[in-house]
C-alpha positions, 0 to 999 in steps of 0.5 A: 518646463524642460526635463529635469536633470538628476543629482549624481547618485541620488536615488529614484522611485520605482517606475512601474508605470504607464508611459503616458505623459501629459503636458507638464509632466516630465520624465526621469532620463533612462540613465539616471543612477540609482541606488543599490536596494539596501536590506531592511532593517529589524524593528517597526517598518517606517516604509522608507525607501532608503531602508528598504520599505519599498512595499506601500503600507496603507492604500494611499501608497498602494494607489500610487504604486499601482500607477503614476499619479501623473499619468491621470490626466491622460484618463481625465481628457480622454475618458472622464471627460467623455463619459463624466462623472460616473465613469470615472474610478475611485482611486483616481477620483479620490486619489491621483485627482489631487495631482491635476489639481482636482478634489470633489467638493462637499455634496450639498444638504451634509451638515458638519455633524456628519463630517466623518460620520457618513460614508466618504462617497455620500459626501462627494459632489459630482462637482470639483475644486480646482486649483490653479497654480500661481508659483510666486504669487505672480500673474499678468493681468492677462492670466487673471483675465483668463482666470475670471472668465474661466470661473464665469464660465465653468465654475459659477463665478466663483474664486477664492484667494488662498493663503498658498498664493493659489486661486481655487475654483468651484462647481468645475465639472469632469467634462470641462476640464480639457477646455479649462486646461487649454486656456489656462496652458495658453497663458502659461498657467497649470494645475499640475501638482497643484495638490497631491503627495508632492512639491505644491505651489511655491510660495514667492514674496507678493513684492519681490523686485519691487521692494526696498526692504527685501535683502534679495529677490527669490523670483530667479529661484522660483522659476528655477523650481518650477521649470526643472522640478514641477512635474517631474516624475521622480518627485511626483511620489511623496510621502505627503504633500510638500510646501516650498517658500521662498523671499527675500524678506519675512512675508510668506510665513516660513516657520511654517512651511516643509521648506524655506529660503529666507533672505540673509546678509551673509558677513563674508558671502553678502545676500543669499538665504537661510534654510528652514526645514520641517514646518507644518500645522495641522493636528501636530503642529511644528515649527520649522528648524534651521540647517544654519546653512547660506545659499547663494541664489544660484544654488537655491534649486539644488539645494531644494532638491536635495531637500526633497529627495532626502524627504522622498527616500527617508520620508515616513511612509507607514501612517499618513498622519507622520508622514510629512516631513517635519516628523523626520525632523524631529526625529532626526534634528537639523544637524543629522538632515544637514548632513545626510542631504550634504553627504548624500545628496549634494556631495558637498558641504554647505556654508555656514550662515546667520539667521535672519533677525525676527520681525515683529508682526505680519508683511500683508502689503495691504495699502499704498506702498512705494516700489524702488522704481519710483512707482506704487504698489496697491494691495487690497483685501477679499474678505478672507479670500472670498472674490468672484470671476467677475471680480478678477477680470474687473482687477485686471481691466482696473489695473491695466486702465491705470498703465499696470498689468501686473498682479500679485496674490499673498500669502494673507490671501491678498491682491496686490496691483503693481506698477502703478504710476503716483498720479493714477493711485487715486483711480485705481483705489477708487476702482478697486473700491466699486469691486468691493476690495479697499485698500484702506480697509478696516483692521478686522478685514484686514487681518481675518483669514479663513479657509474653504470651511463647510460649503465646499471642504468634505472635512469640515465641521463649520461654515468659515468664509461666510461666518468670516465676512460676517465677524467682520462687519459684525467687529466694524460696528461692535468696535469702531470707537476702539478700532484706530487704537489698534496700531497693529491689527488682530489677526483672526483665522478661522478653520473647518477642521483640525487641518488648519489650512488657514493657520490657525495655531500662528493667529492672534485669535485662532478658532478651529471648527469643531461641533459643540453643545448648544446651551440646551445641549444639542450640537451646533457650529462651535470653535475651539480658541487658541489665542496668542500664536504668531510668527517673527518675534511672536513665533509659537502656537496660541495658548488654548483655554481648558475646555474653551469653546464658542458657539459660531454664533456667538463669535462677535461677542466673545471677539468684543470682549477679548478686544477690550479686554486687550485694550484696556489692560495692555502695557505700551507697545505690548503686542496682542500675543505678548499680553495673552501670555500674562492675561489672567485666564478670566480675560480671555475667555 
């Protein structure tokens, strides 16, 4: 990682803080222009910058003026890890922490029906979640390996695969960090902005430079990213978190990331990408619009980083729940933030381009597939992301006894094995197997997807992954007649909160933790059910049912009948989301 450049005439953020830079953190060069300080406007303060709102307007932008959210891994390694937990300050422990990657966990022995009814410091653990990022979903068997044995070492074994191409860790202590840091930066991996108001892990096609069906391969474009921007001071301070995607094919979930580049054939200009700006779930959900602009690979970084100073100068900073960048979307419209980022930012018109043609379903790479160099590629699925250190170092011997030493995560929180030689399949599958993850598995583990939930999330309201593997075995044995008429598998995610961490608005069954009345009116684990959403040719957020909600325990049966339901009225070749639009309201609670 080298020191970003600056964009001619862009502005930056104010730099009042501590000069201590941590590895990977990289500082805005002295002469880098700013612009003159406009005079605010009348009317309702947004705080954005590029007005004039330059004095922070809630507690969480205060803390981030008050000093540079990157400067706290100096204080990790040289306090916090010396004197633990309790010596550590509580707008770094709730706050600049995110930036290194870091969150307290939930603190044992809290039921959901205290989310949001306790004090915050009662909810957190002594303990931490940490990410690691994997920008482009690609790690060496080597990286995995040393990721495995930090989990065994330091996080219980524990090791969840999210749906951010991340790998999460738990029960990480303060005083462990620094070791952790030194063996994840000696096979070139971080938790640098792995969370935080800033550009997190940048998503990448699990199958880019492998695959026949991709129009062109990101990879390049990644790591451009990653390089130049990850860890750049200037960029460190954003109004929110900032999520990047980018494939030459539809398999990272565009529609629903702050920012996409996606694969197109240009008639005149030949393969480059499409931009979509503005997507995001959570408690308002959006999808993401299109600029109707082309970039070339080689202008992918810049182009970005116009986007995301556009979002840092103008982003909303006055309430946090509209300060991601889709409300300036949506406010401005793609014709208006085209041309500011244009005129501002890049000092150049973009091409105009088409738009990628909408697939129908979901690329989750799960199976045996052919790569271009003649060779296989083999993906497996956790249950819903669920997998231990123990199992990724045995992912790692597995995949280097068969000749590979290359993995890749999803986007579907997914593990996919590459280079592997036609003859050795067989033995890979069959290794994979004794881990515990088929590369033939049932189409209700496949397509089952939940995020951290209850055990480990201080927001949530319900157990996900647990209550998640256990559908799963209880749907194999409720509809194993039926389960090979499915030629499309039904995508189940479950969710602890309202935050939708694992995309429950674009899932064909999307349940949304929340705490409901039991039969006898006292409250229980429950979900609210949205049905029918999806991506592609399906793009839209599920159909919610008035008053519509499951207890946790009664999920198998209602998943049951709303699966036979499905099968039994469906029309040919009608897709789950298709028919929820037409199903009587009978059908489908």
């Amino acid at each position: 990682m080298t020191s970003a450049p600056s964009s001619e005439g862009a502005s930056t953020p104010e730099e009042s803080y501590a000069e201590t830079t941590p590895l990977a953190v990289k500082d805005v060069p002295d002469d880098t222009p700013v612009k003159p300080k406009p005079k605010p406007r009348k009317g309702k303060a947004e705080g954005q910058w590029a007005l004039g709102y330059r004095e922070p307007l809630n507690k969480n932008e205060q803390s981030k003026k008050d000093d540079h959210p990157l400067n706290v891994r100096a204080r990790i390694e040289n306090i916090y890890a010396h004197g633990g937990f309790d010596s550590i300050d509580p707008a770094d422990l709730r706050g600049r922490f995110r930036w290194m990657g870091l969150y307290t966990q939930r603190a044992e022995g809290y039921p959901g029906t205290d989310t949001g009814h306790v004090d915050e410091e009662l909810l957190d653990a002594r303990h931490f979640m940490l990410r690691v990022r994997v920008d482009g979903g690609g790690l060496t068997t080597e990286q995995l390996r040393v990721i495995g044995e930090i989990s065994q070492t330091f996080a219980r074994d524990t090791a969840d695969v999210t749906d951010r191409e991340n790998i999460q860790l738990h029960w990480i202590r303060v005083e462990d960090m620094p070791e952790i840091w030194r063996r994840l930066e000696a096979v070139n991996l971080y938790t640098t902005e792995a969370c935080g108001d800033c550009p997190r892990v940048v998503l990448g096609s699990p199958v880019a430079g492998i695959s026949a069906d991709e129009i062109i391969d990101g990879t390049p474009a990644v790591d451009e990213i990653v390089e130049r921007f990850i860890g750049d001071r200037s960029l460190a301070n954003l109004p929110r978190k900032f999520k990047t995607a980018i494939s030459g094919q539809q398999d990272v979930a565009h529609e629903v990331n702050d920012v996409s580049f996606v694969g197109v054939n240009h008639p005149e200009h030949g393969p480059g990408f499409d931009i979509h700006v503005g997507g995001g779930l959570s408690t308002n959900p959006k999808l993401a619009v299109r600029l109707g602009a082309w970039v070339p690979l080689d202008e992918v970084g810049d182009v970005w980083h116009a986007v995301v100073q556009v979002f840092r100068d103008y982003g909303y900073r006055r309430l946090r729940t509209r300060a991601r960048i889709k409300f300036l979307i949506a406010d401005w419209g793609p014709e208006k933030f085209r041309q500011v980022m244009e005129d501002e930012y890049l000092h150049r018109k973009l091409v105009d381009g088409p738009a990628p043609d909408p697939i129908a379903g979901t690329i989750d790479h799960v199976g045996i597939h052919d790569q271009v160099d003649g060779r296989k590629f083999v993906g497996v699925a956790p249950p819903a992301g669920r997998t231990s250190g123990s199992t990724l170092v045995g992912v790692a011997k597995a995949a280097e006894d068969v000749g590979s030493g290359r993995v890749r995560l999803t986007p579907y929180q997914k593990i996919l094995v590459l280079d592997v030689p036609s003859e050795q399949v067989e033995t890979l599958t069959t290794a994979l197997d004794h881990l515990g993850l088929p590369a033939r598995p049932s189409v209700f583990r496949r397509a089952t997807m939940a995020c951290t939930g209850l055990e480990f999330c201080k927001l949530a309201f319900v157990d996900t992954k647990n209550r998640a593997g256990e559908l799963v075995e209880e749907l194999e044995k409720r509809l194993e007649e039926i389960a090979p008429e499915l030629e499309t598998p039904i995508s189940i995610h479950l969710n602890g909160c309202p935050n939708s961490c694992a995309r429950v608005q674009v899932a064909d069954i999307g349940l949304k933790g929340q705490i409901v009345n039991d039969a006898e009116g006292n409250p229980a684990a429950g979900f609210q059910v949205h049905l029918g959403g999806g991506l592609g040719l399906d793009a839209g957020f599920g159909r919610k049912l008035r008053g519509h909600k499951v207890l946790s325990a009664d999920l198998g049966p209602y998943v049951e009948r709303l699966v036979r339901a499905f099968v039994e009225h469906r029309e040919a070749g009608e897709r789950f989301a298709q028919w929820v639009v037409r199903a009587e309201e009978g059908q489908l609670s």
